[in-house]
C-alpha positions, 0 to 999 in steps of 0.5 A: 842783684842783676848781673849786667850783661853787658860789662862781660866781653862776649866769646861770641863762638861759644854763645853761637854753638850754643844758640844762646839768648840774650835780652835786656833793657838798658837806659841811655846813660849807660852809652856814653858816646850815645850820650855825647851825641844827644848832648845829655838829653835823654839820659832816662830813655830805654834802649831795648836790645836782643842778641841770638847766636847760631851756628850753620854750615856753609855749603862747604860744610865748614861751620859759620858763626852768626849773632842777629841783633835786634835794638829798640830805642828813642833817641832825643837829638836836636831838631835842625829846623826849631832847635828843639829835642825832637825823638828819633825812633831807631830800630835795629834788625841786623846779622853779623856773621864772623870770621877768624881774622880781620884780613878775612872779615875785610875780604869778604865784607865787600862782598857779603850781603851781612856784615863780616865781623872778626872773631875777637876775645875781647868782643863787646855787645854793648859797643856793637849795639852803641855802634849801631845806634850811633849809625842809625841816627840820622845825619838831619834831625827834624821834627815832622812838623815841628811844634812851634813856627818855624822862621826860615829867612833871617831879617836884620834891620841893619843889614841894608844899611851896611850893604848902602854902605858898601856900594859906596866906597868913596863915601869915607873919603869924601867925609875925610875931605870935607873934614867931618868925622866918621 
């Protein structure tokens, strides 16, 4: 039986000495905030991710450690111009290098082209990659076209007449005087 990977917090110092490898294909199921933010479609969909730790030297000579990941996935959102599922491909190239603290990572993250991670215990694979999905979404999803037609003015018949209506507000009052009901 495969031992998943991602239910093991990753002691992200030795996996860099050690320039370790990590890959694996995962279906969207297993990202229950992911799943949140496509509603439940997709659930059967693979995300595809590879993890790669190193460790450098920095000019200093003090040794810098760095995990490059890479995820690969097509995420099913709601188009905001049909309202159909429309498939959105994410792909994902990034380098974290990680620091000793939080106050640290804080510092130089301002600063530093990559982003600065704090060093953790407890440090998660499968909540960084569902973090960096989630940030790849995009804000609008839309097909580009979109597969039926799209209407993008509403028309309501009864629209005009309650607009009559409002540009004639003593018309109640006169219906009252005369004594006729509404």
């Amino acid at each position: 039986m495969k031992q998943d990977i991602l239910n093991k917090h990753l002691d992200v110092r030795v996996f860099a000495q050690s320039s370790a490898c990590l890959a694996e294909e995962n279906l969207l199921a297993r990202y229950g905030r992911l799943m949140q933010e496509t509603q439940g479609l997709g659930a059967e969909n693979h995300l595809k991710w590879s993890a790669r730790g190193e460790s450098r030297l920095d000019s200093a000579g003090a040794e810098q450690i760095w995990l490059h990941l890479r995820v690969e996935a097509m995420v099913p959102l709601t188009c905001q111009r049909c309202l159909l599922p429309a498939d959105m491909a994410i792909a994902i190239d990034q380098s974290y290098r990680f620091v000793d603290s939080e106050e640290l990572a804080e510092l130089q993250d301002a600063q530093a082209e990559e982003d600065v991670l704090a060093l953790s215990p407890d440090f998660s694979l499968a909540e960084l990659i569902e973090d960096e999905v989630l940030m790849a979404l995009p804000l609008i999803p839309l097909h580009d076209p979109c597969p039926v037609p799209v209407t993008l003015e509403a028309v309501d018949p009864g629209f005009d007449a309650a607009f009559e209506e409002k540009r004639q507000p003593f018309a109640i009052l006169a219906k009252l005087k005369i004594g006729k009901p509404d």
